[in-house]
N, C-alpha and C positions, 0 to 999 in steps of 0.2 A: 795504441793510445788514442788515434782520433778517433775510433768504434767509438770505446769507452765513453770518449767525450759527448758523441751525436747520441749516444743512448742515454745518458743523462739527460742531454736537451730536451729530448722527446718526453722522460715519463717528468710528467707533474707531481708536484708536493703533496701527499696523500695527509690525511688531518689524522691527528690523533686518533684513538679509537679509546670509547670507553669515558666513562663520567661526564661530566656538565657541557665540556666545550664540541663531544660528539652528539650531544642532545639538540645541542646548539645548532650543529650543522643541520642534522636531520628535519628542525623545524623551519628552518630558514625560509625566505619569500621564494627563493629559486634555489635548485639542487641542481646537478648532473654530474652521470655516469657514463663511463667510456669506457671500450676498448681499443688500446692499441694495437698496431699489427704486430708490433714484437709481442704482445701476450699481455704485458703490463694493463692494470686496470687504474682508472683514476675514479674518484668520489669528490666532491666539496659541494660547499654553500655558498651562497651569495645572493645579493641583493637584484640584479637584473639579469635576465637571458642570453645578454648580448655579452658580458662579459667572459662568457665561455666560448664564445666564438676564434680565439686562439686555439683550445681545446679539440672543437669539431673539426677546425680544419686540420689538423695530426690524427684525430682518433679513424679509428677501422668502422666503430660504429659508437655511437652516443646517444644517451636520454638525456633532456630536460624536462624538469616540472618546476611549473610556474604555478603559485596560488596567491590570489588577489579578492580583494575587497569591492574592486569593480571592475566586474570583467566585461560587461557593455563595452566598457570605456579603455580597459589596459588590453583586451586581448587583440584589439586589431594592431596596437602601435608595439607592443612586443613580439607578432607574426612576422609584421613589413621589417620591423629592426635584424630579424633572421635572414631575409630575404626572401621570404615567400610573398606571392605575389596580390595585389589588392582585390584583383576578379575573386580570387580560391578563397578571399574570407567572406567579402559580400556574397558568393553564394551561400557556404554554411551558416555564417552569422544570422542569413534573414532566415534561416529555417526554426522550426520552435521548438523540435524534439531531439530529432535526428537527421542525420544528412550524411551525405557520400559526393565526391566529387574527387577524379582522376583527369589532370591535366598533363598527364604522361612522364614529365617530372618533377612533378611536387603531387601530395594525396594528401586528402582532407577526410576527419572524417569528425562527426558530432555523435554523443555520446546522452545519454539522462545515465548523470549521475544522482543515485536517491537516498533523499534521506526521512528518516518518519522518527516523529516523536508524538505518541502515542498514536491516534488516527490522523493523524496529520502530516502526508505526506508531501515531501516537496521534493520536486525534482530541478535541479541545478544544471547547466551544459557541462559537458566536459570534452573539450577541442583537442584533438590528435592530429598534429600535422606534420608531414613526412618528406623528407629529401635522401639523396642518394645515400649518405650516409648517416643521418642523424634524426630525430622527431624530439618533437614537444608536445608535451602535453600540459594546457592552461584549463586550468578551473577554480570556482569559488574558493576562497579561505573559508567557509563554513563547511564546507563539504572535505575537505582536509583530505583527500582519496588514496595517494600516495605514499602516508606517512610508514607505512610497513616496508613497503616495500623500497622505498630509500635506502634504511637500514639494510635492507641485505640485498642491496643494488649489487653489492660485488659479489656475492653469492652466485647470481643469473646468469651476472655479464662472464661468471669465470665458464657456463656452460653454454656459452655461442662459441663455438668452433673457428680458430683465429682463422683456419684456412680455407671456410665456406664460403661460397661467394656471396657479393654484395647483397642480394636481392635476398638470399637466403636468411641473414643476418637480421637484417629491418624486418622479415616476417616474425622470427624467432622472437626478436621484442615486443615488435607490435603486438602479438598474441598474447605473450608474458603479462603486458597491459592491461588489454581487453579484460585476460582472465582476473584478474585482480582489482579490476571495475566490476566485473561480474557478482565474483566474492563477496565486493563491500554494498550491493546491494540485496545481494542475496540473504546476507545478513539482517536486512532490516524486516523483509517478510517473517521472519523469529517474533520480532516485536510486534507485529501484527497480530498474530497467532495470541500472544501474548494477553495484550488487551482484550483482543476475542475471548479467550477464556473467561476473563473480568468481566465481560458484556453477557458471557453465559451465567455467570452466576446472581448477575444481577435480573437476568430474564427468569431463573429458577426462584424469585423471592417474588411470590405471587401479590406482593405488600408493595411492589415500587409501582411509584404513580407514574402514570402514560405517559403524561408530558414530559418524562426524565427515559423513557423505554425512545420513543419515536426518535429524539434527537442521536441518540447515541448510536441506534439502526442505522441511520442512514450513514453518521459518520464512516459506521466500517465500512459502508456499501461502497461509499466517495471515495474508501482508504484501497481498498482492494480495485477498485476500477482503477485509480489514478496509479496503482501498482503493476497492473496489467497491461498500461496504455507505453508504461517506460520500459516493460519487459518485450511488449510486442516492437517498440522503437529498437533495440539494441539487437533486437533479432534479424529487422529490415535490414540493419549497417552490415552487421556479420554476414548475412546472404548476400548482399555488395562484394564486401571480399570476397565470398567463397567463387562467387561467378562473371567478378568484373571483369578479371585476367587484367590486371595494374600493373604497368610496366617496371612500376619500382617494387615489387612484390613476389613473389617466388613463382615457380613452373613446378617446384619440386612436389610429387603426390604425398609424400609424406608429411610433410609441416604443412601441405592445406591439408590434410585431415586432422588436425590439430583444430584447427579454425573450423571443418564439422565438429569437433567436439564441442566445439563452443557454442553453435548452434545447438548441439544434445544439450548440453549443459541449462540453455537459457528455454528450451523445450519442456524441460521434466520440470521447471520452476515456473513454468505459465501453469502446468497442470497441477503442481500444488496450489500454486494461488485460487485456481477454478476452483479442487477441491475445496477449498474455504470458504468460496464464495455458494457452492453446493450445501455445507455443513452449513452454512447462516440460512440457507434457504429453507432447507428442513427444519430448522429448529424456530424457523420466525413460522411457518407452516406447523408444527407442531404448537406453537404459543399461541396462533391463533384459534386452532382447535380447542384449549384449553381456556381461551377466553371466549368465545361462542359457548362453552360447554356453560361459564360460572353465568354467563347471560341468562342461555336455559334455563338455569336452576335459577335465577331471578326473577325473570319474569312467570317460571309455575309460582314461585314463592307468593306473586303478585296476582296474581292469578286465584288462587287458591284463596287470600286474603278477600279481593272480590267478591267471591262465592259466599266465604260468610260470612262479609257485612249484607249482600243480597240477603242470603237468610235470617241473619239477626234481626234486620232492616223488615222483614217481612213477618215476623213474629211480633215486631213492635207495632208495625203500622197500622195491621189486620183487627187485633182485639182495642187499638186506641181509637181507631174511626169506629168500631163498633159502641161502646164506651160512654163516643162522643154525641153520635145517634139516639140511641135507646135515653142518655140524660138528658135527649128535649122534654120541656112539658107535656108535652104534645102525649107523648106514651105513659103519662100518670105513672111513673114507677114508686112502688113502696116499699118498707124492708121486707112485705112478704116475699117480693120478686124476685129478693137476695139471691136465693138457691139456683134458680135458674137463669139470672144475669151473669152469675159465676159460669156455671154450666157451659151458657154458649158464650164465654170469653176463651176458656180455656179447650171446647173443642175448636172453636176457629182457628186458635192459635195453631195448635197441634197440626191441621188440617191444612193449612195454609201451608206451614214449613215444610210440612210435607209434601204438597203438591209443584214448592218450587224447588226443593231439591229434587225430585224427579224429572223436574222439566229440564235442569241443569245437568242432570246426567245423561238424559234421552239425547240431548243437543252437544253432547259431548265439549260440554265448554269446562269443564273441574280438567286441570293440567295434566299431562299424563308424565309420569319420572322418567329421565335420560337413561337411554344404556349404556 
């Protein structure tokens, strides 16, 4: 009878499952999930980090997620209210992307979590910080990062092995994590690709004006480096783990090759993104070929145009100074003179256009057609 009773004590109130009030929990400002040593798992929501602190001290092993509106400002006073210590935020907090630091017991680590709407990438922090038995994880309410994986929090927590050791346990999660930050960023180079398609098709409409081509280039160019810049960050932290040897962190070779997959993982996603940024590269090199070419054929167009106003210009000029000449008084002309004022109008002309389209071909200046 007193088992009975102390194992009641121990498992907590699990929440409904299913319609509004489990929707409820799963959005809430703070979550966390635990396993007990008896096997029981617990799930809720709540409003502060701290309030689960009953919780973590019963549980085998626990997650909390924390998402806030300002995390400048809440993530250092909801870390210190855990009791992790002021030194292990001020390092990560002043870092801008990513960060690592093991103070033997307690482990920090920073995180770019990414979000992109359309070329517009923005990368938010996202704080993993870890004690013997427990971690948290704090980030942006916009970046919302966790909201899946709440939901089948007991899913996970039912495949960490109740009788693993400690150290075992906090990798199996912490990994579980990472891969799921990975995921929801990995998702967003889709939208990327996306837009790129729409920037292709707008590069194929030989009718869109420059100034609408130029802006929109570069965006992708800013979208895909600033995608690169938070894949190469989350690569640095994971090669942290794989080689820190953290004493709250496993020895076992098998769950750290979980954590190299995560490096493969976050590997084969840098080289798509290059690939993209290759595919933009070729086809702005192809665009430009195509606009040098429409150049070419504009300036022979101009060119060609040139030449025979030159000629018109010298058909006109040649028999009108003659014309102008011969009708001084001076040469007494009369209508006998007709026949042959005609005569030498009309061979000058002839002789003249001819002599400058010759000079114009000789000098190779008439445009020559593109291949």
């Amino acid at each position: 009878m007193a088992k009975r009773r102390e194992k009641e004590k121990v498992q907590a109130p699990q929440p409904k499952q299913g319609g509004a009030e489990a929707r409820e929990i799963y959005e809430q400002t703070s979550f966390c999930s635990a396993l007990y040593p008896t096997g029981e798992r617990y799930r809720h929501g709540g409003d502060t980090p701290s309030a689960f602190l009953p919780i973590i001290n019963k549980a085998s092993v626990a997650w909390i997620d924390h998402c806030t509106e300002h995390f400048d400002k809440e993530a250092f006073e909801v870390a210190t209210s855990l009791g992790f210590s002021p030194s292990l935020l001020n390092s990560l907090l002043n870092e801008s992307m990513s960060g690592y630091e093991d103070f033997d017991d307690e482990l920090g680590l920073l995180l770019p979590a990414v979000l992109v709407e359309g070329f517009d990438v923005v990368t938010s922090p996202l704080l993993i910080l870890i004690r013997k038995n427990f971690m948290i994880t704090i980030h942006g309410a916009g970046v919302r990062r966790f909201v899946r994986l709440r939901r089948y929090s007991d899913s996970f927590m039912r495949k960490i092995p109740v009788k693993a050791k400690q150290n075992d346990k906090i990798t199996l999660l912490l990994v579980r994590l990472i891969d799921e930050n990975n995921d929801r960023n990995f998702d967003h180079l889709r939208e990327i690709e996306t837009h790129g398609d729409h920037l292709s098709r707008i590069l194929s409409d030989t009718n869109t004006p420059r100034h609408v081509l130029g802006p929109e280039i570069y965006n992708m160019k800013h979208a895909l480096i600033s995608y690169l810049n938070a894949l190469w960050s989350t690569l640095e932290v994971i090669n942290n783990l794989r080689y820190g040897d953290a004493e709250l962190l496993t020895d076992d070779s098998k769950i750290l090759r979980r954590i190299g997959g995560l490096a493969s993982d976050v590997n084969g996603q840098i080289g798509l993104a290059e690939h993209l940024s290759e595919v933009l590269a070729s086809g702005l090199e192809v665009l430009q070929s195509i606009y040098n070419n429409q150049l070419q054929i504009l300036n022979n167009k101009l060119a060609m145009l040139a030449t025979y106003l030159a000629v018109i210009g010298t058909a006109v000029l040649v028999p009108n100074t003659l014309a102008t000449i011969l009708s001084n008084p001076a040469f007494n002309m009369t209508p006998k003179d007709l026949w042959w004022f005609l005569a030498v109008l009309i061979v000058s002309t002839l002789a003249s256009v001819y002599v400058v389209y010759w000079w114009i071909q000789k000098s190779n200046l008439l445009p020559k057609s593109p291949e």
